[in-house]
LUMBA-690994 format. One record per residue: chain; x, y, z of N, C-alpha, C in turn. Coordinates in nm, 4 decimals, decimal comma, always signed. Layout:
PT; chain; n_east; n_north; n_up; ca_east; ca_north; ca_up; c_east; c_north; c_up
PT; A; X; Y; Z; X; Y; Z; X; Y; Z
...
# end
This chain:
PT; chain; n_east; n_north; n_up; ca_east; ca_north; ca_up; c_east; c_north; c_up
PT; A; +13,9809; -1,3520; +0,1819; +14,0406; -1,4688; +0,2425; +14,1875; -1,4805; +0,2073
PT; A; +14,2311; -1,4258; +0,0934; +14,3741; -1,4307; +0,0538; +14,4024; -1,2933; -0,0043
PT; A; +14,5534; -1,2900; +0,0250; +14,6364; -1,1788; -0,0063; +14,6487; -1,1586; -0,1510
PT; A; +14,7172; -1,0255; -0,1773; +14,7748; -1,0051; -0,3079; +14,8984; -1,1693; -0,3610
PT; A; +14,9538; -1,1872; -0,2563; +15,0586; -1,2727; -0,3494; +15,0612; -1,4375; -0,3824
PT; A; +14,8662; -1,4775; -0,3574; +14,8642; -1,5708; -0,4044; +14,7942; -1,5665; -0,5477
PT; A; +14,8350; -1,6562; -0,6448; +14,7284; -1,6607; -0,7321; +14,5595; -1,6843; -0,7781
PT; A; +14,5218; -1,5909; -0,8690; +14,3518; -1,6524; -0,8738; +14,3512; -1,7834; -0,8476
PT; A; +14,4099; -1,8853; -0,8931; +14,3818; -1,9801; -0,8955; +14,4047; -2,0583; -0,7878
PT; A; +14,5418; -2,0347; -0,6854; +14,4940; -2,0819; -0,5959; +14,4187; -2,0446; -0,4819
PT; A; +14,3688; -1,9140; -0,5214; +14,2481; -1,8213; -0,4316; +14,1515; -1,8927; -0,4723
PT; A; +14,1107; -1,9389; -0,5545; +13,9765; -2,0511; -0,5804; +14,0102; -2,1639; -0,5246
PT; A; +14,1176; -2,2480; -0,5248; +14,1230; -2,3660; -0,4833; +14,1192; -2,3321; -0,3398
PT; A; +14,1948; -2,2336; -0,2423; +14,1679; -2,2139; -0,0922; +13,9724; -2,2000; -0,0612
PT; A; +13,9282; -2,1377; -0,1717; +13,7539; -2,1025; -0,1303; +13,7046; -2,2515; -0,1440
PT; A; +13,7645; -2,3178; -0,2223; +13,6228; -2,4295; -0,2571; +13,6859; -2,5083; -0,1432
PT; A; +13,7889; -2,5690; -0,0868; +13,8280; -2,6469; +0,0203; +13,7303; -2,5929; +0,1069
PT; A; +13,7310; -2,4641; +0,1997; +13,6747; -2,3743; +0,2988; +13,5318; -2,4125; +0,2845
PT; A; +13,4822; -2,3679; +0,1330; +13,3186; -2,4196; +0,1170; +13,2857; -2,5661; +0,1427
PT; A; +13,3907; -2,6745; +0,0630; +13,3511; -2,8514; +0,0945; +13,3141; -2,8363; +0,2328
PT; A; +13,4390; -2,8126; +0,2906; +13,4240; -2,8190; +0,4501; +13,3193; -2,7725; +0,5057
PT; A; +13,3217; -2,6489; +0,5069; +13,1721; -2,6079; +0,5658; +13,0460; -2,6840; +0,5635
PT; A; +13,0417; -2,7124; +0,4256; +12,8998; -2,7608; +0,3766; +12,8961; -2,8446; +0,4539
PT; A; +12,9998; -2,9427; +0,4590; +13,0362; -3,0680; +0,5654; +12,9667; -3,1129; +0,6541
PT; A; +13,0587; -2,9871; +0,7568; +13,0385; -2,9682; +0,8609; +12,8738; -2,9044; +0,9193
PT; A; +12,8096; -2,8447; +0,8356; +12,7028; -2,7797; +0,8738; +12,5824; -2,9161; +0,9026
PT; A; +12,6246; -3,0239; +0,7811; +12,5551; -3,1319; +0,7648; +12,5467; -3,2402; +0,9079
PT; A; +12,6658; -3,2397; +0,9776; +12,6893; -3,3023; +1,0980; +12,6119; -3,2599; +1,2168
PT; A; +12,5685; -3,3604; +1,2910; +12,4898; -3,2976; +1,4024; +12,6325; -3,2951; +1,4847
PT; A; +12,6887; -3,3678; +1,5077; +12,7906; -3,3836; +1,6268; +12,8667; -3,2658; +1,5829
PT; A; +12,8966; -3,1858; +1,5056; +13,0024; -3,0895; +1,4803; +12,9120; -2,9781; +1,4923
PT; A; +13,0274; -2,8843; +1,6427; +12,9564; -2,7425; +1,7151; +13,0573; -2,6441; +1,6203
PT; A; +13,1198; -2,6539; +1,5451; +13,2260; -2,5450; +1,4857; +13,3243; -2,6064; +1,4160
PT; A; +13,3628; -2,4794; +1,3079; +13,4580; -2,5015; +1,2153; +13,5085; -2,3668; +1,2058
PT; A; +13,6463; -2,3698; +1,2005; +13,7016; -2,2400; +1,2240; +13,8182; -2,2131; +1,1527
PT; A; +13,8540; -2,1241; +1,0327; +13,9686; -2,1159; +0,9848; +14,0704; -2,0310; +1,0436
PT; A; +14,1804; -2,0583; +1,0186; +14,3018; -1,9694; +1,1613; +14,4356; -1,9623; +1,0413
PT; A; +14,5058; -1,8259; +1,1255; +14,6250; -1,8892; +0,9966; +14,5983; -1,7648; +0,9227
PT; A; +14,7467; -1,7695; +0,8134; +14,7199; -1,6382; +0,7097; +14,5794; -1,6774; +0,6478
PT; A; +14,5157; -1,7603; +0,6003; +14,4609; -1,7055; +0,4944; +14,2742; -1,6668; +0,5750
PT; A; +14,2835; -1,7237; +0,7357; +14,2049; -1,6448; +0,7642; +14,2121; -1,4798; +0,7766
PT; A; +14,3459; -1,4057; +0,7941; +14,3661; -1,2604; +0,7905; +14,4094; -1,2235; +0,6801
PT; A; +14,3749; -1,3030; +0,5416; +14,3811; -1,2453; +0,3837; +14,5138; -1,1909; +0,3566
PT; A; +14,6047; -1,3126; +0,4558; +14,7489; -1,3011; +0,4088; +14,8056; -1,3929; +0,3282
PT; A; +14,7390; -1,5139; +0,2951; +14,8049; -1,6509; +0,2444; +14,8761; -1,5916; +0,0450
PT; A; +15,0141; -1,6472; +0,0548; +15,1007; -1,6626; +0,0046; +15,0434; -1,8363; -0,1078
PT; A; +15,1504; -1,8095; -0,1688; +15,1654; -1,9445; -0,2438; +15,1740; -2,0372; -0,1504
PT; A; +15,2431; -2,0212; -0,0868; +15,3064; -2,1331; +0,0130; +15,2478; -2,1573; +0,0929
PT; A; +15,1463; -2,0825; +0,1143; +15,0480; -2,0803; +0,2688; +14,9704; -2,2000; +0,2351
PT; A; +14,9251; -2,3001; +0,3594; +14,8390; -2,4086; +0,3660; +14,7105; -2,3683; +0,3998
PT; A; +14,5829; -2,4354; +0,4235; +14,4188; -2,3800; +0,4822; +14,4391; -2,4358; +0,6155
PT; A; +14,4769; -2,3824; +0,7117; +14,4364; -2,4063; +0,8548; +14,2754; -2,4290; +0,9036
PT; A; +14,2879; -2,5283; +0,9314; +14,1034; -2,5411; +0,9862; +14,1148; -2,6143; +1,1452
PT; A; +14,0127; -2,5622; +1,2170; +13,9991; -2,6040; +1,3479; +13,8521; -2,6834; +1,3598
PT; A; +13,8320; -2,7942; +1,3742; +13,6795; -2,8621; +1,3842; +13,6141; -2,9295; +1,5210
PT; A; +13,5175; -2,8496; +1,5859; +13,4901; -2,8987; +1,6934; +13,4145; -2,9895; +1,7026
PT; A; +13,3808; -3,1004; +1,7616; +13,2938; -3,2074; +1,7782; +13,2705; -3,2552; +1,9148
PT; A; +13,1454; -3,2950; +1,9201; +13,0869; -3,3753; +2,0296; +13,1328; -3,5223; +2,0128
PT; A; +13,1986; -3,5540; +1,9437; +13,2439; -3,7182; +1,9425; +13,3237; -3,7291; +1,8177
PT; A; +13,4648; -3,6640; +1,8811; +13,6187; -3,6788; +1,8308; +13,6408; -3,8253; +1,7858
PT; A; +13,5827; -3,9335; +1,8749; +13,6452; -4,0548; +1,8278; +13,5645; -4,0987; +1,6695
PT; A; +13,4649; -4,0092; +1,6661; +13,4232; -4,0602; +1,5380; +13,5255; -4,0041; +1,3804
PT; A; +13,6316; -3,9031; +1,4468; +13,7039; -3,8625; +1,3548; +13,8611; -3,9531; +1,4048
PT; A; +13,8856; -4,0749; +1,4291; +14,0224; -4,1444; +1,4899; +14,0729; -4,1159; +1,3495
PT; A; +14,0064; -4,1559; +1,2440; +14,0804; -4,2337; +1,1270; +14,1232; -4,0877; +1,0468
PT; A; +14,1925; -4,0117; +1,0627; +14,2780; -3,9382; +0,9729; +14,2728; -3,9685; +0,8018
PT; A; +14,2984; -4,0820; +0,7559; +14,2978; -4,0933; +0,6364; +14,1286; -4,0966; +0,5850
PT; A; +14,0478; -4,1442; +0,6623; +13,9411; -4,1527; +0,5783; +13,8036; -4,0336; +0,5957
PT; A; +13,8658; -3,9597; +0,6997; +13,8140; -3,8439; +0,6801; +13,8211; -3,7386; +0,5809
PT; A; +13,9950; -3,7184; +0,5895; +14,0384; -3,6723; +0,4145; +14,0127; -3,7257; +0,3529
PT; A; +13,9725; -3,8378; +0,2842; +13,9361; -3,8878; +0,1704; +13,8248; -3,8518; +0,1392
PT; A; +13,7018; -3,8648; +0,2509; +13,5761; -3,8395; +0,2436; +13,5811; -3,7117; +0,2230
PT; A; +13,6497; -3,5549; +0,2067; +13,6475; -3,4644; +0,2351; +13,6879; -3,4217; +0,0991
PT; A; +13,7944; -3,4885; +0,0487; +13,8551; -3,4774; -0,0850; +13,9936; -3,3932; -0,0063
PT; A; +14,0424; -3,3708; +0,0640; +14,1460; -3,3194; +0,1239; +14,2574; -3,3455; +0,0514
PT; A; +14,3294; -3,4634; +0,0029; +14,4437; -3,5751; -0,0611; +14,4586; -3,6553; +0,0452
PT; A; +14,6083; -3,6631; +0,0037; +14,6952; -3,8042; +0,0769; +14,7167; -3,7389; +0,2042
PT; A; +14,7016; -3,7552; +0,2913; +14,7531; -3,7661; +0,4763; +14,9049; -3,7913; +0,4426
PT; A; +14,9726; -3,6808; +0,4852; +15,1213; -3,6619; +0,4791; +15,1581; -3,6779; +0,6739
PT; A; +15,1118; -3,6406; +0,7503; +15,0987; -3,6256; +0,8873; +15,0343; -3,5861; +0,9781
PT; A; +15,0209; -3,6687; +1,1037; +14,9331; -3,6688; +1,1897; +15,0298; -3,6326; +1,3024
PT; A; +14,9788; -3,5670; +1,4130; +15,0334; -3,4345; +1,5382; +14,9015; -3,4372; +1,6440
PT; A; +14,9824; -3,5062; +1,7901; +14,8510; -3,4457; +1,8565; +14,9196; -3,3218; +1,9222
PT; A; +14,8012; -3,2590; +1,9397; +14,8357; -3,0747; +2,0247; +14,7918; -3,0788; +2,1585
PT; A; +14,8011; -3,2076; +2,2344; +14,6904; -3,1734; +2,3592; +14,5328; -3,2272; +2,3366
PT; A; +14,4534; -3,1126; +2,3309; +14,2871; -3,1361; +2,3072; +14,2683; -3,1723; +2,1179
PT; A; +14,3983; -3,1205; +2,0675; +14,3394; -3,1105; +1,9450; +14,4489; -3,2069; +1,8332
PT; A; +14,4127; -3,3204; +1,7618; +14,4551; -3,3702; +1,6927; +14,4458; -3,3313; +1,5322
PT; A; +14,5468; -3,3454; +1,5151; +14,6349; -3,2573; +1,3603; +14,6536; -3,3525; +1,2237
PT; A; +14,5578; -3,3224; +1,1643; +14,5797; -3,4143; +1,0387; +14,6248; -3,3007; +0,9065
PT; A; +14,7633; -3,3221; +0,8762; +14,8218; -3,2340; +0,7363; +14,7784; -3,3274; +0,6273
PT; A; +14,6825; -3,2716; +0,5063; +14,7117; -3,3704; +0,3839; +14,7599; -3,2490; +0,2584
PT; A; +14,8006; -3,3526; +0,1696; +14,8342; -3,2427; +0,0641; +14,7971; -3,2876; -0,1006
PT; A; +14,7165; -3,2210; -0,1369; +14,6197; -3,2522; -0,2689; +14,7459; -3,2415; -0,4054
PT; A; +14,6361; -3,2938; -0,5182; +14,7514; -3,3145; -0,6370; +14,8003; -3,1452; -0,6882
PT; A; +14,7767; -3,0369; -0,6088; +14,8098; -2,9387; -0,6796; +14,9277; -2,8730; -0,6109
PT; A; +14,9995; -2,9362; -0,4598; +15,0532; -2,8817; -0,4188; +15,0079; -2,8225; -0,2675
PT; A; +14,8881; -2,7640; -0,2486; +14,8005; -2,6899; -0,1407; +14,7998; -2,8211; -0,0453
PT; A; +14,8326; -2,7499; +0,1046; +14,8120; -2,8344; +0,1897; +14,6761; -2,8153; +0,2926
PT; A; +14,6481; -2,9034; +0,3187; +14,5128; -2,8674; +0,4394; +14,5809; -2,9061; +0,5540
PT; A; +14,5611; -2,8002; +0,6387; +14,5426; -2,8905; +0,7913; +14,4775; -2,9138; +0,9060
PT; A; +14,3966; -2,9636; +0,8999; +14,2656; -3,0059; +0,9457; +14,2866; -3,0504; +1,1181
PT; A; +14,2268; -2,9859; +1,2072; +14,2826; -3,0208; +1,3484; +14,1034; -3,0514; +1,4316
PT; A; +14,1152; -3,1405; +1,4577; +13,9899; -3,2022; +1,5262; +13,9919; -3,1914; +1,6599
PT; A; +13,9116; -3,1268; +1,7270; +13,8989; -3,1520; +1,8863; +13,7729; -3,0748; +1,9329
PT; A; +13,7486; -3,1164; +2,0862; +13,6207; -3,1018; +2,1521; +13,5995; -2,9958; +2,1710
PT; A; +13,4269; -2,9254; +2,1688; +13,4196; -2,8186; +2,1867; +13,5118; -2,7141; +2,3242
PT; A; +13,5252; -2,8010; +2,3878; +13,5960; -2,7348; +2,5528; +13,7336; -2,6819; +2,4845
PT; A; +13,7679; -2,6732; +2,3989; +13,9019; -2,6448; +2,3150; +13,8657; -2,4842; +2,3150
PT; A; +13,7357; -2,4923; +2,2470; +13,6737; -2,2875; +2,2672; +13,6470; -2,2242; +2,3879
PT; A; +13,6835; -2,3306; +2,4847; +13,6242; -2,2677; +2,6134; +13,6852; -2,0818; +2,6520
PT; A; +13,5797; -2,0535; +2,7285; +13,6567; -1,8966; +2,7452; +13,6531; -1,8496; +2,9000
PT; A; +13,6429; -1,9846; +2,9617; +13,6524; -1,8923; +3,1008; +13,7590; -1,9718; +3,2018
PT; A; +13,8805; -1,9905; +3,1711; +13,9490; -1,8805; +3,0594; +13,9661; -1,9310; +2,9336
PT; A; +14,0507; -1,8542; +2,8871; +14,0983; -1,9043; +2,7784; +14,2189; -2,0019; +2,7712
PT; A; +14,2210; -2,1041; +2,6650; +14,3738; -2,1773; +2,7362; +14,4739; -2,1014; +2,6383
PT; A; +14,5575; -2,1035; +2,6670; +14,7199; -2,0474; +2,6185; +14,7298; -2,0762; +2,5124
PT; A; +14,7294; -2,1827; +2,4708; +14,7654; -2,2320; +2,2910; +14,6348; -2,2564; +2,2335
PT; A; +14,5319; -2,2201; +2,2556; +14,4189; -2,1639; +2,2121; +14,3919; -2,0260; +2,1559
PT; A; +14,4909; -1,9496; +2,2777; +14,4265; -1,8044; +2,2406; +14,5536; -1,8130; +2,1352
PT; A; +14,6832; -1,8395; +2,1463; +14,7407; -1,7921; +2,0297; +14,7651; -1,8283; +1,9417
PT; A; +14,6684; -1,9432; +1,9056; +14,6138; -2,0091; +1,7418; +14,5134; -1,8628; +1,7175
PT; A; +14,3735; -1,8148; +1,8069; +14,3031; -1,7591; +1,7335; +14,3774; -1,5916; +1,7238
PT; A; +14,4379; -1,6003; +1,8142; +14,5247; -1,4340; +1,7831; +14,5859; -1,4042; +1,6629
PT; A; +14,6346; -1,5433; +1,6408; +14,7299; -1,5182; +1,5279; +14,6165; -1,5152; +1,3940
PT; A; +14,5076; -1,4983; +1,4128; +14,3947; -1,4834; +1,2618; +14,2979; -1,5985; +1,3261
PT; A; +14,1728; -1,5546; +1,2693; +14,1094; -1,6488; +1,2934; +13,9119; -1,6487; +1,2534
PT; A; +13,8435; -1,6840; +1,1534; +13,7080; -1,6793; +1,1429; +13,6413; -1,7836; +1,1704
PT; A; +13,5458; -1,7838; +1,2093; +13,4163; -1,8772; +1,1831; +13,3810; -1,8860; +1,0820
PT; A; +13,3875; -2,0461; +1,0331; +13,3153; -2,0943; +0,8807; +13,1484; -2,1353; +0,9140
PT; A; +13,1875; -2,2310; +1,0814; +13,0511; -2,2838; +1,0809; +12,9958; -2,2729; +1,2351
PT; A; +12,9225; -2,1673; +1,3145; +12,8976; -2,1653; +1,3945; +12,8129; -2,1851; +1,4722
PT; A; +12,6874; -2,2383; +1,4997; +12,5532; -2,2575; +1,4871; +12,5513; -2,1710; +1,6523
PT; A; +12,6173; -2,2407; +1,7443; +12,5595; -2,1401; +1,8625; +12,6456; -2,0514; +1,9432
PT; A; +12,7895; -1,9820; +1,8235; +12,8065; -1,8288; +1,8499; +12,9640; -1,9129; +1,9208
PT; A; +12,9851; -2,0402; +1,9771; +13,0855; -2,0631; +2,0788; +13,2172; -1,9703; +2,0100
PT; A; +13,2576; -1,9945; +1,8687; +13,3693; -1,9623; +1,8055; +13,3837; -1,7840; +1,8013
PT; A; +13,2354; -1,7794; +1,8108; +13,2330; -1,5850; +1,7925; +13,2824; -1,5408; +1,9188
PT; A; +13,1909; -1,5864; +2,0607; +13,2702; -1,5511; +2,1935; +13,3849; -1,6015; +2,2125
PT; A; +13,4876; -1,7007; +2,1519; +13,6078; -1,7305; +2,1312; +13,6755; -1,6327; +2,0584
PT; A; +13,6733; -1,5980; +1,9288; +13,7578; -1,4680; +1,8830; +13,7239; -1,3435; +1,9715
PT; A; +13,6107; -1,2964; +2,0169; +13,5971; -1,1903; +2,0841; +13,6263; -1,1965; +2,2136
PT; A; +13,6568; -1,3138; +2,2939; +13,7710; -1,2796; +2,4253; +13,9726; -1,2614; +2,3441
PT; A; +13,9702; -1,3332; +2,2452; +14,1307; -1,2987; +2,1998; +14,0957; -1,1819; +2,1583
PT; A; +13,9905; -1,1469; +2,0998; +14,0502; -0,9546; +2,1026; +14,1812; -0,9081; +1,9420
PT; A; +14,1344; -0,8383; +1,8899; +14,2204; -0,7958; +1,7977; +14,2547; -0,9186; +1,6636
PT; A; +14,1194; -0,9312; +1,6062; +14,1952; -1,0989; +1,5552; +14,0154; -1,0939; +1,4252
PT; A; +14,0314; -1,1502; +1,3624; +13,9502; -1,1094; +1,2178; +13,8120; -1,1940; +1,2568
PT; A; +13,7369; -1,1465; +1,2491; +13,5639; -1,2165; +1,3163; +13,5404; -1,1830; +1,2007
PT; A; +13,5797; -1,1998; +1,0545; +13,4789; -1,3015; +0,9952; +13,4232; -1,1203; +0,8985
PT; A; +13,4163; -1,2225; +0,7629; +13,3488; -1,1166; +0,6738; +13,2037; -1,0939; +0,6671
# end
């Protein structure tokens, strides 16, 4: 999941965020996927690198509140919120420095026929499945083509 030039330590702190989440997310009925993107899905993340996460849901409005999702998540403080279109962008950043950025939107975000434009080149640029239950995120990296499906 991470490169040579981050430290053990924050190579543990990137796994256990990735694991909270998951566990999370697996627990939710309304959530079809969780998807990490970004260096440290292609085991490039740096010191500096943040955890990119993508979270799909059947009922986005149950995620409006930005702050109390991170909280519930253990994420930190909500530094900024970004909408992308389908997908709304919550950055927080914990007491160690590491930032999360957590982007919420509807499954039609994975859609693949076609693909949308700033879809495919979030997952081009790196991209695994944490939590997939019915494959949408797998036929999503495998129409971008050339892009990390996952250890």
């Amino acid at each position: 999941m991470t490169g040579t030039d981050v430290s053990p330590e924050r190579a543990g702190e990137i796994g256990r965020v990735c694991e909270r989440v998951t566990r999370w997310a697996a627990g939710r009925a309304d959530v079809v996927g969780l998807l990490l993107v970004g260096s440290c899905a292609r085991g490039e993340a740096r010191m500096d690198s943040d955890v990119d996460l993508v979270l799909l849901t059947t009922d986005r409005a149950r995620y409006a509140d930005g702050s109390a999702l991170g909280a519930g998540l253990g994420l930190g403080e909500p530094v900024r919120t970004r909408s992308w279109g389908p997908i709304t962008e919550w950055r927080y950043a914990d007491g160690s420095g590491l930032e999360i950025e957590l982007g919420v939107g509807s499954p039609a975000w994975a859609a693949t026929d076609p693909v949308d434009a700033g879809t495919r080149r979030v997952v081009s640029g790196g991209a695994r499945a944490l939590y997939d239950p019915e494959g949408i995120l797998a036929a999503l990296i495998g129409q971008c083509g050339g892009v990390r499906r996952g250890d």
